[in-house]
N, C-alpha and C positions, 0 to 999 in steps of 0.2 A: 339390430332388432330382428335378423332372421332369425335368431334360435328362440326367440320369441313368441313370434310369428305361430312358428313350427310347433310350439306348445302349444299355444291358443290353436292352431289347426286340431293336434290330434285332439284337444280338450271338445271340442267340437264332435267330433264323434263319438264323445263317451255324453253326451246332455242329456240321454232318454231319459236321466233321473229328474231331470230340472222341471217338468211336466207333475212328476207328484206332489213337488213342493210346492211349486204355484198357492196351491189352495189352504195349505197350510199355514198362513199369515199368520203372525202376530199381533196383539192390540189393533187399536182402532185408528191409526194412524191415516189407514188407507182413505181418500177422499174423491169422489170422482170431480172430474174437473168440469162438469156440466152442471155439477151440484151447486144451486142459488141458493142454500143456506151455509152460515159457516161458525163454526163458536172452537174456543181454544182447547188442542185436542189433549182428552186424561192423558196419554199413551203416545208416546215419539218414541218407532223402534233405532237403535243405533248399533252398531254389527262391527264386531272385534275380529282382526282375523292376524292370526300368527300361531305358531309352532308353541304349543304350550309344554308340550318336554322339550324343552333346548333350555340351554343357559339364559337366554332372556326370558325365555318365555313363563319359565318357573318363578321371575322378580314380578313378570310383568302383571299373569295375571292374577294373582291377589292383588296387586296396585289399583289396576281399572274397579275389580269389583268394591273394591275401600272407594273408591270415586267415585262411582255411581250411587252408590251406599249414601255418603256424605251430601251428593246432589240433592237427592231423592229425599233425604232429611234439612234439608237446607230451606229455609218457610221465603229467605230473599230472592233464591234464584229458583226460575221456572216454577213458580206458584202454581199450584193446580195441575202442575205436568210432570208424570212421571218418565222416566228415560227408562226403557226398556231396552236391556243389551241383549243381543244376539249372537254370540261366541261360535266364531269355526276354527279347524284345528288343521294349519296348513300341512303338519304333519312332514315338514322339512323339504315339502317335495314341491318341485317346480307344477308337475302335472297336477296332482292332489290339489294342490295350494290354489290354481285355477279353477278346479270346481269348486270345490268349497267357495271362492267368492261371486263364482256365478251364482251359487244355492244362495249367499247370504244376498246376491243385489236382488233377486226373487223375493224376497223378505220387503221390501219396501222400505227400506232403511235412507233414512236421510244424509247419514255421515256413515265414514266407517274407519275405526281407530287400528292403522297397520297400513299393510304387513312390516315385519320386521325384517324381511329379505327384497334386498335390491331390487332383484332379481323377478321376482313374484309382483312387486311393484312397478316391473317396466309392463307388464301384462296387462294387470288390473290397470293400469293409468288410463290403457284403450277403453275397456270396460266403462271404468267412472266417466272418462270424455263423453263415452255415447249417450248413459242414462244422467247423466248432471250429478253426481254423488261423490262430492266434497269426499277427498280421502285425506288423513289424517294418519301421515306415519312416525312415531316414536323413533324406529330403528333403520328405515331407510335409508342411509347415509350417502349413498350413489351421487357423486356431483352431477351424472348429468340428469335425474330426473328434474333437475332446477327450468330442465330446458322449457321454453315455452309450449314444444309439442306435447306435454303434458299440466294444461292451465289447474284442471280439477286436485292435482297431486300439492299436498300442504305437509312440510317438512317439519313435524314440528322439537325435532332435536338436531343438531350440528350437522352442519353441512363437510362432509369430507375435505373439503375444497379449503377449509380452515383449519384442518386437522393434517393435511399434508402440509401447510404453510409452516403449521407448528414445528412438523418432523423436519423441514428446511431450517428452520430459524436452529433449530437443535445442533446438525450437521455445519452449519457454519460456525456457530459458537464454538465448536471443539475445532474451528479449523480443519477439513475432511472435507476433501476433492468429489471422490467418489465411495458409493454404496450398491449392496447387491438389494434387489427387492424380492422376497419371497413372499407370493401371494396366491391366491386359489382362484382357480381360471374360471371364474364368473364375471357378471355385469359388474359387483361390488369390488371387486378384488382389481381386474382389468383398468377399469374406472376408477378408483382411489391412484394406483398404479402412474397410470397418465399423469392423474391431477401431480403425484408427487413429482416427477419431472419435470415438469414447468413450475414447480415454484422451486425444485434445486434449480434449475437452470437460470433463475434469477437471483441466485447466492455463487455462480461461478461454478457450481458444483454439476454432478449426474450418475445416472444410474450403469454403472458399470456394465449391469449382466441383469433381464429379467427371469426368474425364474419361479416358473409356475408348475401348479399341479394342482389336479382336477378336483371337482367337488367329490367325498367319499372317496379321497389315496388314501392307500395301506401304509401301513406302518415300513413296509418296503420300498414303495414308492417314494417314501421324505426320505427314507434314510441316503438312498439312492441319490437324487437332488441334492441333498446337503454334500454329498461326499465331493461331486462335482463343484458346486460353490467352493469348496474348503479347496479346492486345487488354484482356485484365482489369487488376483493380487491385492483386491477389498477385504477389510475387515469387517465392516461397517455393516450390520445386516438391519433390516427395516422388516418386519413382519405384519401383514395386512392378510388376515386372514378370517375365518370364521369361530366366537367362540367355542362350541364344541368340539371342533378339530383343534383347534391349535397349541394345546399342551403336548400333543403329539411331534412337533415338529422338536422342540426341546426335550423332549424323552431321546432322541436320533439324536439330537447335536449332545446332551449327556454323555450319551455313549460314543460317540466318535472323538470326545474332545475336543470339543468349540465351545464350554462353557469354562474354558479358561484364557488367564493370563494374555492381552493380546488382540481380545474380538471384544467387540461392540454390538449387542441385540437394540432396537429399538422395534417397539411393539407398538400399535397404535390401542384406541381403548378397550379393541377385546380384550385383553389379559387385566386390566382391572375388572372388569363383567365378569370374567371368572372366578378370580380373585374377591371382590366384594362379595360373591351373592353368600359364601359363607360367613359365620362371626367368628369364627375359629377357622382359622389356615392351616388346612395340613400339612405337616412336615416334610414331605413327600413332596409334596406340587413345588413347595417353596424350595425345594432342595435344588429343583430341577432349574430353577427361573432366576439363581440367586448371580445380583449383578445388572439385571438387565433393565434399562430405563424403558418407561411408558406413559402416556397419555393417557387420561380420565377427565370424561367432559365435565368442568365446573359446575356445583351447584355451590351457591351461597349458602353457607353456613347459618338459616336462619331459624329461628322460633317456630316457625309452620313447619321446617324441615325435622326439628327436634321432635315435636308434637309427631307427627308421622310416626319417626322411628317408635316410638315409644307405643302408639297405636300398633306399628307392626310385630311389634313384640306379641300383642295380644290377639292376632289375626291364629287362628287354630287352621284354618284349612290353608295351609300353605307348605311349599316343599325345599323353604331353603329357611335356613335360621336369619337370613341376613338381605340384603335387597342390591342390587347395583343401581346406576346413576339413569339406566332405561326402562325402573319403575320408575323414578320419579318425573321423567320424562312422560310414558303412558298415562300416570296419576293427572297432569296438568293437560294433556291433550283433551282427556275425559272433562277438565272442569273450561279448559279452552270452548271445545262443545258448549256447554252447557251453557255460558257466559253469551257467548252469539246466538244460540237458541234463545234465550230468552231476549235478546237485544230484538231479532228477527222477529220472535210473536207480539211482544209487546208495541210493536211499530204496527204491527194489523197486519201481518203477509201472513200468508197460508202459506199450507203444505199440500199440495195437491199433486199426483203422482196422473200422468195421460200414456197411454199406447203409440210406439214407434211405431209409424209405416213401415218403414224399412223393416223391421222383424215380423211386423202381420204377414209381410209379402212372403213370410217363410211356412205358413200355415202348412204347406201343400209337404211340408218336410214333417219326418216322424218327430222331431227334435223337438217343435214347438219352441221355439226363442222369441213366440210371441208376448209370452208368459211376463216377461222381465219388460217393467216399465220406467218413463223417464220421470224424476221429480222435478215436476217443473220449475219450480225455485231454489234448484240447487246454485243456478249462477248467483242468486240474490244473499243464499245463504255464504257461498262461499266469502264473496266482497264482505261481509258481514265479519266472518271468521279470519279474514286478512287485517281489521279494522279493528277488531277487538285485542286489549292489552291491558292485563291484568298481572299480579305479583303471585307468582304459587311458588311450589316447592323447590325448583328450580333458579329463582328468583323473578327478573320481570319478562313475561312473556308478551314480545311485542315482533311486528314481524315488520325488515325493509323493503322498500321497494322491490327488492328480486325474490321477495318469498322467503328468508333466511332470517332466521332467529336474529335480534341485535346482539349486540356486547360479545359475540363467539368467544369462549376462552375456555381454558384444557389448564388443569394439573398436571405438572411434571413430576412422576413418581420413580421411586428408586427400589425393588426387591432386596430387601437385605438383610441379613438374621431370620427371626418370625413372622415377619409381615411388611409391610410398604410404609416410605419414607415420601414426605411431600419435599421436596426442594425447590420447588420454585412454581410456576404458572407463566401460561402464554396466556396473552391474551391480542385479539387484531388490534389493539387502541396501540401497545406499547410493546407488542413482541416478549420476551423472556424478562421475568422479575421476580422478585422474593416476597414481594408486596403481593395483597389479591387485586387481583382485578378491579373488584368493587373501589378501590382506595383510590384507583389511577383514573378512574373516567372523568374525576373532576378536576383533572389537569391534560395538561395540553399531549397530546400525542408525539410519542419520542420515539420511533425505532433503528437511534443510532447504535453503531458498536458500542460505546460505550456505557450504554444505558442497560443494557442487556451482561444479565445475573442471574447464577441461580447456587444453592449450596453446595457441598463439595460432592463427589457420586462415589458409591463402593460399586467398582469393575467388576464383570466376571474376573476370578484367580483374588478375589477379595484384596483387591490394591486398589489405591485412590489416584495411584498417578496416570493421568487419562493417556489410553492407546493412541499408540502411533496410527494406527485406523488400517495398515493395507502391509503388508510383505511381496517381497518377492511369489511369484506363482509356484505354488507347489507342483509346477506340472512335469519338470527334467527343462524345459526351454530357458537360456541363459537370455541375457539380454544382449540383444542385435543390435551392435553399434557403428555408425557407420568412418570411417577414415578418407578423407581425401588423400586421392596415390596423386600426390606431388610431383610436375617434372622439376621444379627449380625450390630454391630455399629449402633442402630437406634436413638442414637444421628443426626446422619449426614442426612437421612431421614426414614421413615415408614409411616405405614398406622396410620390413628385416625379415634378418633370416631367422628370428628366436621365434621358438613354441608360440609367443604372445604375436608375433608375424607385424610388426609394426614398432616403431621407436619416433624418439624425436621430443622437444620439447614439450607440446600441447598434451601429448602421452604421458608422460612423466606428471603433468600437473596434471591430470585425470586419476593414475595412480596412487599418487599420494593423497589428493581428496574424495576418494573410495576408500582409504583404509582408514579413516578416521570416521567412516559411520560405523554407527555400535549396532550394523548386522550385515549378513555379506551380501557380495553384490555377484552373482554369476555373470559373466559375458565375455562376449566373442566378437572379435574386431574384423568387419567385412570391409576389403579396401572400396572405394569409391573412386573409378576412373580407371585409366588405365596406363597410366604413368609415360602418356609419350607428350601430353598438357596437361599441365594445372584442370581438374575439372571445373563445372558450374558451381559455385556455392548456391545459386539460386536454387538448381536441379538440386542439391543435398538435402536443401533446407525444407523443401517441395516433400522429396521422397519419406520424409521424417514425417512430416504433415498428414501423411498420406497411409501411414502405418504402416509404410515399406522397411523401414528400420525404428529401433526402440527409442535410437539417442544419434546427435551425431557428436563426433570429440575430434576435432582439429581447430584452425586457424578459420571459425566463421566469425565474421564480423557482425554485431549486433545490431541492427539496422530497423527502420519502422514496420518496412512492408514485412520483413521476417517476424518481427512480433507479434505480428496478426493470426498467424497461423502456427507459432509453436511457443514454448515456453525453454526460454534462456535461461540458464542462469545467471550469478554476481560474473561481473566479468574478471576474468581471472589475468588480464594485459590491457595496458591502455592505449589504443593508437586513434590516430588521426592521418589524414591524406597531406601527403607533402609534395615540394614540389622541388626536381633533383636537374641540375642544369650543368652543361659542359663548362671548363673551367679554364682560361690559358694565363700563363702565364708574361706579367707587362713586362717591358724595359723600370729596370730600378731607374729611380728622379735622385739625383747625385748632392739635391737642396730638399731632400725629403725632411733631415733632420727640423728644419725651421716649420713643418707645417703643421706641427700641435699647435701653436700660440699663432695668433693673427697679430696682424701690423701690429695693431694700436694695442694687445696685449705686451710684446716685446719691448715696444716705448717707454709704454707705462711702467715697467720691468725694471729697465736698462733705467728709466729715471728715479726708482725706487730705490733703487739699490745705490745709486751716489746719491742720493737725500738722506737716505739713511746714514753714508757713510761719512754726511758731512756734521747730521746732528752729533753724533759720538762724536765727532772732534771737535765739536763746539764745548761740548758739553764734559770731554775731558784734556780742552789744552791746556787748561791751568791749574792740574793736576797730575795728570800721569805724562811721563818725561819722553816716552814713547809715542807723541805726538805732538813732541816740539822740535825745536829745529830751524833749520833755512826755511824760507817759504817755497823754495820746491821740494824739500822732502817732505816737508809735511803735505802736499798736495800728492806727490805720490805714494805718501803713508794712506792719506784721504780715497784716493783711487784700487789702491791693492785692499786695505781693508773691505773697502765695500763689496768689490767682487768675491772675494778671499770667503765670503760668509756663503758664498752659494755651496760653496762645499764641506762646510764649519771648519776650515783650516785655516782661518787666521791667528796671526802669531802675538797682535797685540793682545794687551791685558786691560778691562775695563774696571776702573778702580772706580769711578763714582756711584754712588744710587742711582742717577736717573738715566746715566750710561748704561749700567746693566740694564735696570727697564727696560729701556727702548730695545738692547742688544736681544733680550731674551724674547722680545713678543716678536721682533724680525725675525729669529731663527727661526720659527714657527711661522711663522709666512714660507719661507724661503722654502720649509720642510713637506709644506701642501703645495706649493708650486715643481716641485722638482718630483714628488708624486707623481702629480697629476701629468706634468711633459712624460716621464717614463711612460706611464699607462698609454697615455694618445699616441706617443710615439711609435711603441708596441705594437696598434690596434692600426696603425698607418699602414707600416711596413708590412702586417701580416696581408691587410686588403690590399696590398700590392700586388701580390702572388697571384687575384684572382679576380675576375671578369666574366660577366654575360650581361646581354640586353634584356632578361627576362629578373624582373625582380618580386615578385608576388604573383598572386592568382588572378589580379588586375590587369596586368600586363599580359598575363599568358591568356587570358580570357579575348583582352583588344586586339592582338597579333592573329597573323592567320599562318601560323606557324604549324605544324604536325604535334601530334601529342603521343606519344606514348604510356601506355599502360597494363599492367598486370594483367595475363590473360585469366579468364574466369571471376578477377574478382568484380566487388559492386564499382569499383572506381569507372568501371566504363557507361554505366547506366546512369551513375551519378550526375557525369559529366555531360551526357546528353538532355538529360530531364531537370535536371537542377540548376548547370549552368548555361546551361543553352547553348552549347557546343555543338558545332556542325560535326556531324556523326563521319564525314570525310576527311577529316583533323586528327582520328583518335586510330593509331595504332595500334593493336595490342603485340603483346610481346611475350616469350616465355618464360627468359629468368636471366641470369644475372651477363649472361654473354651475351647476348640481343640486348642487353640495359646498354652497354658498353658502348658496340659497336654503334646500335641508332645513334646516342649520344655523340659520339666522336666524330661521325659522315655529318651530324647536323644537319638542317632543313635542305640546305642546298646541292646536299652528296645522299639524298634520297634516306636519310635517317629521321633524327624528332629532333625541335628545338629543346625541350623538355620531355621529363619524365615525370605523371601524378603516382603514389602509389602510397600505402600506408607507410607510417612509419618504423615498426620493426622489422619491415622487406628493407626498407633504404637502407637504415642501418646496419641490415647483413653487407647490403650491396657496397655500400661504402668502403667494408671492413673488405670486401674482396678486390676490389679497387682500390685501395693503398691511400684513399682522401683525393683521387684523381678529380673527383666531382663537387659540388658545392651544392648545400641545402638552401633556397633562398626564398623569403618571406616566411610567413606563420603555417601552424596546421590550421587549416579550415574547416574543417570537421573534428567534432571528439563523439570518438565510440569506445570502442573492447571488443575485446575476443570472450567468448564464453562457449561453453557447452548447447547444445539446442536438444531438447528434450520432447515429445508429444505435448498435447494441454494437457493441461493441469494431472502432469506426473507429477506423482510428490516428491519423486528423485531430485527434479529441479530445484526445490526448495532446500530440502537437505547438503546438496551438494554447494548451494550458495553459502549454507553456512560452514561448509568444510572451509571452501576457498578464503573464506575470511580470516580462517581460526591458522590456515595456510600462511596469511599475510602477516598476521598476528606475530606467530613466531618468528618469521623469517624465513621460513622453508622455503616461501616462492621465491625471495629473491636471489636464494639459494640457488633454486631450478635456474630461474633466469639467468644468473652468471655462469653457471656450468653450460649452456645449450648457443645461450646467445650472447653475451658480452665479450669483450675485448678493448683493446685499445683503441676508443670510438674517435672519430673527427669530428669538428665543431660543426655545431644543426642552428647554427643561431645564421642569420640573417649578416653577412658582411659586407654591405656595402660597398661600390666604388667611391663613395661621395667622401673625402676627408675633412671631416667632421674638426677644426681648427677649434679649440676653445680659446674665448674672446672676453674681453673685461666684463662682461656682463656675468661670465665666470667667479668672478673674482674682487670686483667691487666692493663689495662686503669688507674683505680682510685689509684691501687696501686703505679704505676708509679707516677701519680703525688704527693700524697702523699710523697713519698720519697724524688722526686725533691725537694719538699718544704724544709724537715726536712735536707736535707746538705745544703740547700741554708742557713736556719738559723743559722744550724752548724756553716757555713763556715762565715759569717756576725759575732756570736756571738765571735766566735777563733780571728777574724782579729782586732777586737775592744779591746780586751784581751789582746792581744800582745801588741796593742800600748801603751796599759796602762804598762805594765808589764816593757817594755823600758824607760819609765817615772821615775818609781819606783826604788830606791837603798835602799837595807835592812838593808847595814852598816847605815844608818841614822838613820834608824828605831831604831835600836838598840844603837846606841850613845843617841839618846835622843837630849834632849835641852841644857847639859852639853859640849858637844863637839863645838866647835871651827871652823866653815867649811873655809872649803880650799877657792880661790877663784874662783870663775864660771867657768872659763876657765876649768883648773885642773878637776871639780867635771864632766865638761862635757865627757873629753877627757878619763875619769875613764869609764863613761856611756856605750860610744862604742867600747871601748875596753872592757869590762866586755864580755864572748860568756853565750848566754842563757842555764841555767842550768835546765835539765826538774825536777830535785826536789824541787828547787826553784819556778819553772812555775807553779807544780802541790801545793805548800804551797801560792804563789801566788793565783791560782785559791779556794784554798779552803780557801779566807780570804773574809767576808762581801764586798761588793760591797762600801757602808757606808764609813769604813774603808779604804779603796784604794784611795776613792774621795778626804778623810778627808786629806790624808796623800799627797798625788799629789797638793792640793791647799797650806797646808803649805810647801813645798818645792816651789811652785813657790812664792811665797811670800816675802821667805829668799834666795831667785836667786834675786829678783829685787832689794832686801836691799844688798847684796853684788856686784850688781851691782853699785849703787849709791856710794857706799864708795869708790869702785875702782874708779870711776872717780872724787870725790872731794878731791882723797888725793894729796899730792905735787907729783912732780917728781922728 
């Protein structure tokens, strides 16, 4: 407020004028306040004050005088009371604009509709406080005269504060980090400025670069500004500026070449004010602006609005064919007035104006500031004018709590061809939409991403595809990348001796996802450290943060506290923290081979396998001849077949059905079991080779063992803050010959029990150690390596997607086997504990196995019998010399015979062949003594 100040000072010694006007009143307004009569007055003066040659002010005032006009004809509102306006012409000027509304607060005016400069209105606001005179501004758009130290100031069009909200919502919609702000170094411009910074800064976004230039810069002075801007890395420009100047700034960027292909203007609503107040767009202005999106304060499309326009067509004393959106702003201030005027007199309050002390006290000056008095009922009018809410051209004019219009909402326009394209509206209920305003208030308030729409935009360079928003800086400066100078693993990066002064993995995959963005990237690799340690990654990650370097590109780990303060990309390797332990070799166990199977596996084994090999000879000794015999061959047929199947080299032949069966679901046993011993056996012998006492992060956490770690990286912080390791535990180390040596001395020869470290260091270190060492338990951490870039560079974002489209094809794993793979040793977890598998194993298949072999048992026994029943041995034995009985007789012998198990078992141990042979000739000689019984006489 000092340049303020300083105005109202010098204004101050220019007031000798203010003295002649005094007595010049208008109407009868004037009341003394001593006066005990009172009646409702003809004449209420009201006092307009703005710049009537400027681009507003040319809408504005034909609007007010159509509104006083309309009052003053209106028989419902202020009956009996004419509004007398009193017009001054602030004439653009800060000083000017100051007297002029000390001349017009001399006038006795009760309101006064203005000014349309910020600027002029942080002045007057002291003014109106002193004498009570409700001020009523159209075009003041300054967020902060919202402040309380200006109670008398009434906003009665869009508060800034919702129109940088808008320019935010816009900027995140297109995705866009950062913007340059070009605006003109006043209260409005400063002040809009601000406002727009806190509401990017609440979309992640911000203001790159402000740049200003004074009220009344030349056309040299923009072009100058602009050329500077156009050397940054923003495309994205925001214009907050003053109607009459600001087609000026696009005449410069015309000519330099920033109204193409590439750049983003966003304007706030001065450039529709200019825009609108013609009805025909000249060719020329649009030429200059084509492309560029902007902001127009919402008015509802309605009937009173129509009515106007068509009124303003027949208005003769006016100097634009056309109006913008701050007449009809002024239009509804004027009937605002009017509406709380009449609410105020009709409730019985006067108007009565009394003399400041404080200014009588100034008599004794040539100035006379006694002149200018207070209205006493300005506090009463103003509550009145906060309280009043009526529907005008605008649509409903109602005011919240903090003095601000409701419903705030802004058309999104688009320059393109002959004139402006609407695509969408903000509005504060639901942020960006294609709907109006009016359509959404009777639903629920949305301002998700996804809710948020607006039509497609024609860019500067008349393309639709939205700018990537920011380039490289045109300035000669590459980008400052920083390198950690490696003492150990310089696989993964170091210094070289090439032009590019750096090689290594993490270089290689920076390389190639730089050359896959479609624009180029200057830079220049500064090492970091000085290659006698590993440096700090925290110090890199710090120095990045700090805008000591651009990017960093090596082996940084992605970590939480690092996130806070710079922006990573996709991580381009994935490691986690391992833990790498000394290895000795045991005495071989010379009964190792038995220790896949437990006891009671082996048993169960050893007796499956003669159960098995006794059903098959149950089931083919009265058929195949190769399990007949003495009864010790056939017991050692019984014994060599059943083991003989563990290896499928048995030499007999199973000729039955239910032989095979059984034969082929055993082999299949046998073929999972002789599996499975290989595998365990394997996995014995190999855990043989290797030992330690440390077997997880559990262990090595409960031990008070030594710890070794990676010097510089987070593994030493981790270990202290995360797992609560005593900071007297943790060694660091430098690289893979200190990994070795600590290892090898162990705890008690003044080395480490363990080594934590990520996992692509171990796995170099392994590969240089020959598998000397053993990886034991899991990783306990998952991260990545990635790039770490400033916030919110966009490089970050881009390069995430290189890395992917990297992965995609295969090039990284490419990178990766060229830099770092080999022929790696196992990272799994190998336990000492021999892991035996036991029947609980295996139950499953034994079970069925069994089922089968009774099932066939029980089939081959029931079939046996029937035969057995069939069969009579006294036949056998008579021969063909005996004489048989007749069938009846031979039968009733049958069933009455009880089954003799010596018999059964001489039965069973007689060829198959033989039984058939013997059952078809007796049925034979049943049917021949059948026939005789019936053809003999009776």
């Amino acid at each position: 407020m000092k340049p303020s100040l300083l105005v109202f000072g010098m204004w101050v010694m220019m007031m000798v004028v203010v003295a002649m006007a005094v007595k010049g009143k208008t109407g009868d307004t004037t009341v003394d306040s001593s006066s005990s009569s009172w009646r409702i007055p003809r004449v209420v003066n009201i006092g307009a004050l703005f710049t009537v040659d400027s681009v507003i002010g040319r809408s504005v005032k034909p609007a007010i005088e159509a509104a006083i006009d309309d009052v003053n004809s209106n028989p419902t509102v202020l009956a009996g009371t004419r509004l007398n306006l009193i017009l001054h012409d602030t004439n653009c000027s800060g000083f000017l604009g100051t007297v002029e509304a000390l001349q017009l607060m001399a006038n006795d005016v009760v309101a006064a509709i203005g000014p349309q400069s910020s600027g002029i209105a942080h002045i007057i606001s002291h003014v109106v406080n002193e004498l009570h005179v409700p001020l009523l501004s159209f075009g003041a758009t300054d967020p902060t005269l919202s402040a309380l130290q200006f109670p008398f100031f009434v906003r009665t069009s869009q508060n800034d504060y919702f129109q940088m909200s808008a320019v935010a919502d816009l900027v995140a919609y297109f995705d866009w980090q950062e913007v340059i702000a070009i605006f003109v170094d006043d209260d409005y411009g400063r002040n809009g400025i601000t406002a727009l910074g806190d509401a990017l800064s609440k979309k992640r976004a911000k203001i790159s670069y402000k740049a200003s230039f004074a009220p009344g810069a030349t056309q040299t002075d923009i072009t100058e500004l602009l050329v500077r801007v156009n050397l940054m890395e923003s495309r994205v420009y925001v214009v907050h500026v003053n109607p009459d100047s600001g087609l000026e700034i696009f005449t410069a960027a015309k000519k330099l070449g920033m109204m193409t292909n590439g750049y983003v203007w966003i304007t706030t609503d001065w450039l529709p004010a200019v825009l609108d107040s013609s009805e025909f767009l000249d060719p020329e202005t649009t030429e200059q602006v084509q492309g560029v999106v902007s902001l127009r304060q919402h008015t509802s499309n309605s009937d009173a609005k129509k009515s106007f326009t068509t009124k303003w067509k027949g208005i003769k004393d006016k100097e634009t064919s056309s109006f913008n959106s701050y007449a009809l702003y002024a239009y509804d201030s004027v009937w605002l007035l009017a509406h709380s005027l009449d609410k105020f007199l009709k409730s019985g309050k006067r108007i009565t104006f009394s003399y400041d002390s404080k200014l009588r006290d100034t008599n004794r000056s040539d100035l006379r500031l006694s002149a200018l008095r207070i209205f006493n009922e300005g506090e009463q009018l103003l509550e009145t004018v906060l309280a009043t809410s009526f529907v005008g051209l605008t649509g409903e004019v109602k005011f919240d709590p903090d003095k601000n219009l409701i419903h705030p909402a802004y058309d999104v326009v688009n320059i393109g061809g002959a004139g402006l394209r609407t695509i969408g509206f903000w509005s504060n209920h639901s942020g960006l939409s294609v709907a109006s305003p009016e359509s959404l208030y009777t639903k629920a308030s949305n301002h998700s991403a996804g809710n948020q729409h607006l039509y497609s935009i024609i860019w500067p360079g008349e393309t639709s595809t939205k700018p990537r928003g920011w380039v490289f800086p045109n300035n000669g400066k590459p980008l400052r990348v920083a390198v950690p100078y490696r003492y150990s693993y310089k696989e993964v990066v170091t210094k070289d001796k090439s032009p590019q002064g750096v090689r290594g993995y993490c270089i290689e995959v920076f390389e190639a996802a730089v050359s896959l963005l479609p624009y180029p990237v200057p830079r220049k690799y500064v090492l970091f450290g000085d290659g006698q340690r590993n440096p700090s990654y925290n110090d890199l990650v710090n120095a990045v943060a700090e805008h000591k370097y651009d990017a960093a590109v090596g082996d940084v780990t992605i970590i939480t506290n690092r996130t806070r303060i710079v922006d990573f990309t996709q991580p381009y390797m994935e490691s986690g923290l391992v833990i790498v332990v000394a290895a000795k070799e045991l005495k071989p166990k010379p009964w190792a081979f038995l220790k896949p199977f437990t006891v009671e596996m082996w048993v169960v084994t050893g007796g499956f396998f003669l159960f098995v090999g006794f059903v098959v000879w149950i089931l083919e000794h009265r058929l195949n001849h190769e399990f007949r015999g003495p009864p010790r061959q056939q017991i050692i047929t019984i014994v060599w077949f059943s083991f003989s199947t563990m290896f499928f080299s048995h030499r007999e032949n199973t000729v039955s059905t239910l032989g095979r069966f059984v034969l082929i679901l055993w082999l299949f046993v046998v073929l999972i079991i002789n599996s499975s011993y290989t595998a365990s056996l394997t996995s014995i012998l190999t855990v043989q080779q290797l030992s330690s006492h440390i077997e997880g992060i559990d262990s090595l956490i409960s031990s008070n063992d030594p710890i070794g770690v990676q010097d510089g990286t987070f593994a030493y912080n981790y270990l202290i803050r995360e797992l609560n390791i005593a900071e007297s535990r943790i060694k660091p180390l430098k690289g893979e010959e200190e990994y070795e040596n600590a290892l090898q001395l162990g705890p008690k020869g003044g080395g480490v029990a363990a080594i934590v470290d990520e996992l692509p260091y171990v796995e170099l270190f392994m590969r240089y150690t020959k598998c000397k060492f053993k990886i034991v338990g899991q990783e306990f951490t998952k991260s990545g390596w990635g790039f770490a870039f400033q916030r919110d560079s966009p490089l970050a974002l881009d390069l995430s997607t290189a890395i992917l489209q990297l992965s995609e094809n295969g090039d990284l794993q490419q990178i990766h086997d060229k830099w770092l793979s080999s022929a790696s040793c196992s990272t799994q977890n190998n336990d000492d504990v021999e892991n035996s598998l036991s029947l609980n194993n295996f139950w499953g298949l034994f079970l069925i196995c069994g089922v089968t072999c009774f099932i066939s048992l029980g089939i081959f026994f029931c079939r046996m019998l029937c035969q057995y029943r069939r069969f009579n041995p006294d036949e056998e034995e008579a021969g063909h010399e005996i004489v048989e009985p007749d069938s009846a007789s031979r039968s009733d012998r049958r069933s009455s015979r009880a089954i003799n198990f010596k018999d059964l078992m001489d039965f069973y141990d007689k060829k198959e062949a033989e039984i058939k042979e013997m059952l078809r000739r007796n049925g034979r000689q049943a049917s021949r003594d059948s026939y005789d019984h019936t053809d003999s006489p009776s």
